[in-house]
C-alpha positions in Angstrom: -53.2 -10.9 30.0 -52.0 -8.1 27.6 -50.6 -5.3 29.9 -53.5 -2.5 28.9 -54.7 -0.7 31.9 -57.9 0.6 32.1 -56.7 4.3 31.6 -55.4 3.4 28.4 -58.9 3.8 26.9 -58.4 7.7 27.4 -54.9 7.8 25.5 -55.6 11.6 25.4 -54.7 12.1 29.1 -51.5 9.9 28.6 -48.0 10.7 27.1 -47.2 8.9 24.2 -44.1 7.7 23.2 -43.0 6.5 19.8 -40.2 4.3 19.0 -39.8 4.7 14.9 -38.8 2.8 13.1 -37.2 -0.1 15.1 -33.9 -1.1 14.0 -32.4 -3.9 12.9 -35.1 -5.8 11.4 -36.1 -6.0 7.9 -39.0 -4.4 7.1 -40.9 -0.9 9.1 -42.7 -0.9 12.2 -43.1 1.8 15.7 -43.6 0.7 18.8 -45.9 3.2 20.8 -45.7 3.7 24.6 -48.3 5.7 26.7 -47.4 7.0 30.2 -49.3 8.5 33.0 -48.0 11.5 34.2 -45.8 9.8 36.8 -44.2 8.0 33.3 -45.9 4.7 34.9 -46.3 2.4 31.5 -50.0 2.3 30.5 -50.2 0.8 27.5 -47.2 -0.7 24.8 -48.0 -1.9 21.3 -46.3 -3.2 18.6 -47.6 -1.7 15.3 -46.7 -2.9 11.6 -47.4 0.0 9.4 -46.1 -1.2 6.0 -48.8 -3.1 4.0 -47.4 -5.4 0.7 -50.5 -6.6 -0.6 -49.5 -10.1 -2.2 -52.5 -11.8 -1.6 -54.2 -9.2 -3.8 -52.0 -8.6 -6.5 -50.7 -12.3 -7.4 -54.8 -13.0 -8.2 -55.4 -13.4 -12.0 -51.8 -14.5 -12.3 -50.9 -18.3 -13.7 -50.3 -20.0 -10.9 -46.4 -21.3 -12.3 -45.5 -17.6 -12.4 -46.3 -17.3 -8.5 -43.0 -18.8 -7.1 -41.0 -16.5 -8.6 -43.0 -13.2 -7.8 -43.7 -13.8 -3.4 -40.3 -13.9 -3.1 -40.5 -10.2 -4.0 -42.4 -10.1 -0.7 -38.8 -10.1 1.1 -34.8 -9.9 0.5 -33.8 -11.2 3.2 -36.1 -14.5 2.9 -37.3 -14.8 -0.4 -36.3 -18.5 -0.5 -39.0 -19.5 1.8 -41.6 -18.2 0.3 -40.6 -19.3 -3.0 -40.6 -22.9 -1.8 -43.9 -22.5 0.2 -45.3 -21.3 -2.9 -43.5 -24.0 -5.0 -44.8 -27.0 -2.3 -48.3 -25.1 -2.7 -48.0 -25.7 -6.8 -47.0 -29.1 -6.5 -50.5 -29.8 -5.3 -51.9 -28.1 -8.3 -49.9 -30.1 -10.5 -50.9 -33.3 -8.9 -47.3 -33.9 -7.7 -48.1 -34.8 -3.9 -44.4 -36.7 -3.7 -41.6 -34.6 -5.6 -38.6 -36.8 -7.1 -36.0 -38.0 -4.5 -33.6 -35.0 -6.6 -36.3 -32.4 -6.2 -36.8 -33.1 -2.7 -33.0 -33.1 -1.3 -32.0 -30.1 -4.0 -35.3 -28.2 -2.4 -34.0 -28.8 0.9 -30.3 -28.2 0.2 -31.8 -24.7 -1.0 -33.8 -24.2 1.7 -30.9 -25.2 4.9 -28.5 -22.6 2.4 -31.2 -20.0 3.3 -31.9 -21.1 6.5 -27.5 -20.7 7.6 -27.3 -17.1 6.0 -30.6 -15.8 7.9 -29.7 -17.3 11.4 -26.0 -16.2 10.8 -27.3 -12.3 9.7 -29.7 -12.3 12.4 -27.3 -13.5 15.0 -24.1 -11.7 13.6 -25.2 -8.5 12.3 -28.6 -7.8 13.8 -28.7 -8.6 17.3 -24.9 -9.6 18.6 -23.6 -5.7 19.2 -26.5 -5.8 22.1 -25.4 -9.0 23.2 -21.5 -8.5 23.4 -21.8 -4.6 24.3 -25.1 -4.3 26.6 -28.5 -3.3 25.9 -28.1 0.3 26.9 -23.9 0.3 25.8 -22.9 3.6 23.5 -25.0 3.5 20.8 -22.4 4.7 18.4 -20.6 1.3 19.6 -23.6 -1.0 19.7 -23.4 -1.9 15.5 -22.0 -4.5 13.3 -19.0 -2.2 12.9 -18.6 -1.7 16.4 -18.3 -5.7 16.8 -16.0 -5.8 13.8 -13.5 -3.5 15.6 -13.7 -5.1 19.0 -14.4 -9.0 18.2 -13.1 -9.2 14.5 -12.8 -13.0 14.8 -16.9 -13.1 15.2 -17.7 -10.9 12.5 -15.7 -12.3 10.4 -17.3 -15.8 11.1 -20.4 -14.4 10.7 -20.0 -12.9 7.2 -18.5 -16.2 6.0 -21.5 -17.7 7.2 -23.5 -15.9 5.4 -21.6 -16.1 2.3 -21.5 -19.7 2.3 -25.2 -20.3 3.2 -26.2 -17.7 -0.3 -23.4 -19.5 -2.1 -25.4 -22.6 -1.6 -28.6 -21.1 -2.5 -26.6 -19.5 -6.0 -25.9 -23.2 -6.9 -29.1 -24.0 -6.1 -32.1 -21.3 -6.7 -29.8 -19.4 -10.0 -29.8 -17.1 -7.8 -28.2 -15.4 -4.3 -31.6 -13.6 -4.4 -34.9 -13.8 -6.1 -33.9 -17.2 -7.8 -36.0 -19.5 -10.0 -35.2 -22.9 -8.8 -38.1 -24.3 -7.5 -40.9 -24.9 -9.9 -44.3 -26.3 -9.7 -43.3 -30.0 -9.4 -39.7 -30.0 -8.7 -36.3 -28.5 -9.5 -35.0 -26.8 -12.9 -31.4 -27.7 -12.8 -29.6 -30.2 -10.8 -26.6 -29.1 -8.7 -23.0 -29.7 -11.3 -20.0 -31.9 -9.3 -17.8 -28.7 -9.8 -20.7 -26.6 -8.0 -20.7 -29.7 -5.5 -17.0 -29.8 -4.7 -17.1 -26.1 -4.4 -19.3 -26.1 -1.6 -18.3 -29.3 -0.3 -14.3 -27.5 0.5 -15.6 -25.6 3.1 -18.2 -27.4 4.6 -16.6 -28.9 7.6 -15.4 -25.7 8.3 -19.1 -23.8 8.2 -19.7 -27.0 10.5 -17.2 -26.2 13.2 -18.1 -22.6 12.9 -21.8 -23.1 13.5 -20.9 -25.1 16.3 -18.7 -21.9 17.5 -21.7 -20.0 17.3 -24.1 -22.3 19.7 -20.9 -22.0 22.1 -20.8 -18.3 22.5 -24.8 -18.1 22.3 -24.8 -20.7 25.0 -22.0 -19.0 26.7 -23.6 -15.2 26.8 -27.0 -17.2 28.6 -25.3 -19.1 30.9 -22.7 -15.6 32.0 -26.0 -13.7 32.8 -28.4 -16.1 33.8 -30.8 -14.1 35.4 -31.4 -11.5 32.7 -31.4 -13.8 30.0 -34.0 -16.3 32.0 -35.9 -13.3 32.5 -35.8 -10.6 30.1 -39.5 -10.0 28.6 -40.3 -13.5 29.5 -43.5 -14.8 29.2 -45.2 -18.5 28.5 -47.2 -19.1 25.8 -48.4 -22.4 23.7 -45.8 -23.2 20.7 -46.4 -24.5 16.7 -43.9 -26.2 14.4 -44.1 -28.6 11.7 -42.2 -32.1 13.2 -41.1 -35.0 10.9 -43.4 -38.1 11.0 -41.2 -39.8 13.8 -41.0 -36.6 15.5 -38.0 -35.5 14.8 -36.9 -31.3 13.9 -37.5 -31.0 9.5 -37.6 -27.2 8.6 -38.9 -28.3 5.1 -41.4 -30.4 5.9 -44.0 -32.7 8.1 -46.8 -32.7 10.2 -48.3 -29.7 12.1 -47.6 -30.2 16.3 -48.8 -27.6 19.2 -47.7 -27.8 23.0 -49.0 -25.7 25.6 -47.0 -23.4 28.0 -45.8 -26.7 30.2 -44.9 -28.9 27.5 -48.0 -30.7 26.8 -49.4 -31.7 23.3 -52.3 -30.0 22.0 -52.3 -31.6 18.6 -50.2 -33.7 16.8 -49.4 -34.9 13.4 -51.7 -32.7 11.3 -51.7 -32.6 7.8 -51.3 -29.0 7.3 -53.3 -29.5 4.1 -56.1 -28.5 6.4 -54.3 -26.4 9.3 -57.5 -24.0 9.1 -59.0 -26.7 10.7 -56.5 -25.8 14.2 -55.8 -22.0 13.3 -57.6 -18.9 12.6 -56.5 -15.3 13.0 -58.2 -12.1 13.9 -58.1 -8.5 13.3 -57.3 -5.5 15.2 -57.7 -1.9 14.2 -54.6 -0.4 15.4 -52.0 -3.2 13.2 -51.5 -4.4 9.4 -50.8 -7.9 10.9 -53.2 -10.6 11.9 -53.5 -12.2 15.3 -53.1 -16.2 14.5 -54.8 -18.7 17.4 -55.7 -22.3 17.9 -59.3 -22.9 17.4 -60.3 -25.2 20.2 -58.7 -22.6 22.6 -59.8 -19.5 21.6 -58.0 -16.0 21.3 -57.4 -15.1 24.8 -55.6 -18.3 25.5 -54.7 -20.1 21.7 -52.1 -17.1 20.5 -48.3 -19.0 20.7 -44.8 -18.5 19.1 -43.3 -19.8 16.3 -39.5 -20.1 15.4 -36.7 -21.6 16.5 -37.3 -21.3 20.1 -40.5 -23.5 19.8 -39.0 -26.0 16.6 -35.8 -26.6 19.6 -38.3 -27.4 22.0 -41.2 -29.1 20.2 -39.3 -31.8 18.2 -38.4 -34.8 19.9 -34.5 -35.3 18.1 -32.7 -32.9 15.8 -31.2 -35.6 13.1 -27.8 -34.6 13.0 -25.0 -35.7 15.5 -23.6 -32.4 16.8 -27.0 -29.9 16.8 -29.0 -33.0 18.6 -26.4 -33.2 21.3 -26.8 -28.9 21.7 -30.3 -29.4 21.8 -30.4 -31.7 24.5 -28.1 -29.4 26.9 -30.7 -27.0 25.9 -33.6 -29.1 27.0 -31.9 -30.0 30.1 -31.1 -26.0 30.9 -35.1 -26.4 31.1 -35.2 -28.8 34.1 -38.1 -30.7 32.7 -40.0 -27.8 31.7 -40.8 -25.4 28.1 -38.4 -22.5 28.3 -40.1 -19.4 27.6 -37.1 -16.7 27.8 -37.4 -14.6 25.0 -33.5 -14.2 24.9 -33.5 -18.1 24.6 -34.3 -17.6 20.8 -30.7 -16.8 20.5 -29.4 -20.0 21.7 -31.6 -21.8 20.1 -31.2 -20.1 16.4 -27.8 -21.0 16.3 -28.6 -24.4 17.0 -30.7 -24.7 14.2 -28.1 -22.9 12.2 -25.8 -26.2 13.3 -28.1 -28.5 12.0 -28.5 -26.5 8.7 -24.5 -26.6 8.1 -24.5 -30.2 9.0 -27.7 -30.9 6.6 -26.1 -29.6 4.1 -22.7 -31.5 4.3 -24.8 -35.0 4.6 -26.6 -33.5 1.2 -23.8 -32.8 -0.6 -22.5 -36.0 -0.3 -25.3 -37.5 -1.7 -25.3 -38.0 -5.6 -29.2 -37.5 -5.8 -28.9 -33.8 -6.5 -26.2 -34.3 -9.3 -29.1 -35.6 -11.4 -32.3 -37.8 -11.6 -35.8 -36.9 -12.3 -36.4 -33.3 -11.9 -40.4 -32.6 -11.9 -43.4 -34.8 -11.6 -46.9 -34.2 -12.4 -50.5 -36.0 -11.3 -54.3 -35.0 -11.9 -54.8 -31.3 -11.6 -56.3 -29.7 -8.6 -57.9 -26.1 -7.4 -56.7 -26.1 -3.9 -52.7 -26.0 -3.0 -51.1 -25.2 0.3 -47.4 -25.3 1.0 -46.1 -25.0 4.8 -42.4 -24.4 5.2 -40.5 -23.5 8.5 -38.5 -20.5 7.5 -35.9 -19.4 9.3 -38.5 -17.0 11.6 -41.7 -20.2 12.0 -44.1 -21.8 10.0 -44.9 -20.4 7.0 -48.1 -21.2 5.3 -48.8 -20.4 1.3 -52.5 -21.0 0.7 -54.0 -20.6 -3.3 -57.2 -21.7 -4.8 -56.5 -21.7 -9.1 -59.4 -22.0 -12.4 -59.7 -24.0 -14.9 -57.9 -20.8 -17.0 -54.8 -21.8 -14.4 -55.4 -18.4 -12.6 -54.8 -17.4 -9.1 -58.1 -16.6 -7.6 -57.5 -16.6 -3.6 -54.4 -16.5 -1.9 -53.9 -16.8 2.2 -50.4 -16.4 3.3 -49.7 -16.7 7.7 -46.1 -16.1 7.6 -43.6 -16.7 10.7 -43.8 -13.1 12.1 -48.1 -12.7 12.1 -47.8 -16.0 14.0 -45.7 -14.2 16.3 -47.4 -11.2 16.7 -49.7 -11.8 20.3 -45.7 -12.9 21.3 -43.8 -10.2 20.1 -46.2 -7.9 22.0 -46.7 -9.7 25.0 -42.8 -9.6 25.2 -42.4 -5.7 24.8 -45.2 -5.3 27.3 -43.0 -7.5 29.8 -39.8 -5.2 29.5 -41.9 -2.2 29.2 -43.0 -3.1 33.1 -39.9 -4.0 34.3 -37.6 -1.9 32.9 -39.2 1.3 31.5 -42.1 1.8 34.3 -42.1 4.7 36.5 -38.4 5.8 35.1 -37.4 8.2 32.7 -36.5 7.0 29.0 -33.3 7.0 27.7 -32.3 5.6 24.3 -30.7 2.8 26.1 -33.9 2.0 28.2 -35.9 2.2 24.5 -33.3 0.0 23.0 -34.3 -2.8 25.7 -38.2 -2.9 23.6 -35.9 -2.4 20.7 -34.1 -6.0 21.4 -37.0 -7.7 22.9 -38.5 -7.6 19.2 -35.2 -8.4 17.8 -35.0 -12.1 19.6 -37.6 -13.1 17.2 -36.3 -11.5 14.2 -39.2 -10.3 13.1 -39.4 -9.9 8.9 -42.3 -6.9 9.3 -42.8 -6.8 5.6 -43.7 -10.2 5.0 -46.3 -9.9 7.8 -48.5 -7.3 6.7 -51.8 -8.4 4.9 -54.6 -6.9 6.2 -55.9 -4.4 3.8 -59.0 -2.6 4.5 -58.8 -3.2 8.6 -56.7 -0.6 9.7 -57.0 3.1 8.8 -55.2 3.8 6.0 -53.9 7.3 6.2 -52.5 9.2 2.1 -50.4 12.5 2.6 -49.8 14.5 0.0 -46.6 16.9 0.6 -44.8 19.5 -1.3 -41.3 19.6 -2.5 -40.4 21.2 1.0 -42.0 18.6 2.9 -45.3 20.4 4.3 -48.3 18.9 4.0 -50.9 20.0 1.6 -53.5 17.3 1.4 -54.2 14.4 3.1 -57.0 11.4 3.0 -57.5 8.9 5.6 -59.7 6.0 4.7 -61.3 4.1 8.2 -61.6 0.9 9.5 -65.1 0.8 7.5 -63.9 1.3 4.7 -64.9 5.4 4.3 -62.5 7.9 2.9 -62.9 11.2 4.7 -60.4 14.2 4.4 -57.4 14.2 6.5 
């Protein structure tokens, strides 16, 4: 149960405590904290105060225009929604199978994304509190910090990166913002020079990827006990699985396990996943609260991301990352690990299976040419389900008959997350903030709880006209002068 004492209800006896922005993740949220007056933790929320507005803005637009412009939704993962969106227009096209060349240039694109997210994340985002300590120097605990005091890991890591955009260059046009993917298929094939390019480093981005699982699995198993239980919690988990099972990030079939491991649905065309999922709204966030249906919103929230994909797939199909996955499984003893710090292990596992995808793809002549898009009987409806580098991510449209975006849904990785993210904080919150006086470094500990599941904050905000809105208008010396605040209803009152 969400850790909300009763208390909470009067938050104008309690101190509050603000943690804004949080760092290191892409996009702008606060996490607020009240306290009773002997700093006992009453209530901890994670709140997502940006608001994009895609879903509203992308209506009236021709629907081939749409993969390009949700990319703008994100920098850091633009690639996923542009082929959610794309896999959501190959339905309005008619083009339900994709040319072999589409598909394995599409999914060379999309493992080239899914290696330069897990290697920033890792790298640059969240190893300074993993090498230095949670509550280490703060001027230390930084990329540039690691840089100076592990330069072999950094550098690794921005090589990483690099490779993983270089692949998405070749593929998308593009390191950013590319235009690739298109209703149907692929606009350009990938050029043997471009191939043999990539293809010189590959073993090397292989080996290491593989470094990385070592020194994710080595961290975990040198603290144990804080890893195991940092901001721990169970929860059910949701992932798209191949048909046989087996881990695809690009697609498959939707599959939910509960807290001990056991199936709660399986092979579920996600052309209909409104048929398992549903989300809610509360007042005090921009993001959604996803759920399973049959279970309801008290008990149906789960996670998303690589620490449920590791765990929910039955075989990762490559060599090196299944072999990883099984010492990760085993780690388990038999049963669903729930350690929020286990994301990190399990990212760079995926990020394995991502460098050795795309070695096994560029070794296949199907994306040097063939037949690049392919069309069927129009249709209204089109829904694309990706896992992106954070979870499932779900592109929803409805088009006319003028070819016009006219509804749009989008549940991306981090609203699917949300219930988790906060349950986490609330953990930490109890066992490492209650009753004690704050420090940065005790603040950083909800700061790095978030971080495990990478959060992208921008992408997850689509909830317009359910949370008060507040407009200030200031002058050139920063003071207020006007402000309107717009309610939960819907009213605009003065501020």
């Amino acid at each position: 149960m969400p850790f909300e004492l009763e208390t909470a209800a009067n938050p104008g006896s309690l101190r509050r405590v603000v943690i804004e922005p949080v760092t290191r993740v892409e996009g702008h949220g606060k996490v607020t904290i009240l306290l009773d007056n002997d700093d006992h933790v009453q209530q901890v929320r994670l709140h997502i105060v940006e608001f994009r507005g895609f879903e509203k803005f992308v209506q009236g637009r021709p629907y081939w225009e749409v993969p390009v412009m949700v990319q703008r939704l994100c920098g850091i993962c633009p690639v996923s929604h542009h082929l959610a969106a794309a896999k959501a227009m190959d339905q309005i096209v008619g083009a339900h199978h994709v040319s072999p060349t589409a598909d394995k240039i599409r999914r060379l694109m999309h493992y080239g994304q899914i290696l330069q997210s897990h290697a920033l994340h890792f790298f640059h985002l969240s190893s300074p509190d993993l090498l230095f300590g949670f509550d280490s120097d703060v001027a230390k605990r930084n990329i540039v910090g690691v840089a100076a005091e592990h330069p072999e890991i950094a550098t690794q890591g921005v090589l990483l990166r690099k490779y993983g955009q270089e692949v998405i260059r070749v593929t998308a046009g593009k390191r950013v913002h590319g235009t690739g993917a298109i209703p149907g298929g692929v606009n350009k094939v990938v050029t043997v020079a471009e191939r043999d390019e990539l293809l010189a480093d590959a073993y090397q981005v292989v080996a290491w990827s593989r470094a990385a699982v070592h020194l994710a699995k080595k961290l975990h198993l040198a603290n144990v006990g804080l890893y195991n239980s940092f901001g721990a919690f169970r929860s059910n988990m949701l992932s798209l699985v191949a048909a046989d099972g087996a881990m695809d990030l690009y697609h498959g079939v939707l599959r939910a396990r509960d807290d001990a491991g056991r199936i709660i649905f399986d092979g579920v065309n996600y052309d209909r996943y409104w048929d398992q999922l549903t989300e809610e709204v509360k007042p005090w966030s921009y993001m959604k609260f996803p759920f399973i249906r049959s279970l309801g919103p008290e008990a149906g929230w789960y996670k998303v991301g690589p620490l449920a994909r590791v765990q929910n797939c039955d075989h990762i199909p490559t060599p090196l990352a299944d072999a990883e996955r099984r010492e990760f499984i085993d780690f388990g003893g038999g049963q669903p690990i729930h350690a929020t710090l286990a994301f990190h292990w399990a990212r760079m596992i995926e990020m394995l299976f991502a460098a050795e995808s795309i070695k096994d793809l560029l070794h296949d002549d199907d994306i040097l040419g063939g037949e690049l898009v392919t069309t069927g009987e129009r249709q209204e409806r089109g829904v694309g389900v990706i896992e992106a580098p954070r979870g499932t991510l779900i592109h929803h449209y409805r088009v006319n008959e003028d070819d016009q975006i006219v509804r749009a849904n989008l549940i991306v990785s981090t609203t699917h997350n949300n219930q988790a993210m906060n349950e986490s904080i609330r953990q930490v919150a109890k066992r490492y903030l209650d009753g004690r006086q704050l420090t940065e470094g005790l603040l950083n500990h909800i700061e790095v709880a978030i971080r495990a599941f990478d959060p992208c904050l921008s992408c997850a905000t689509h909830a317009l006209g359910k949370m008060p809105l507040v407009v200030e208008l200031v002058d050139a010396g920063g003071e207020r002068i006007d402000a309107v605040v717009r309610n939960g209803d819907g009213v605009c009152v003065g501020g």
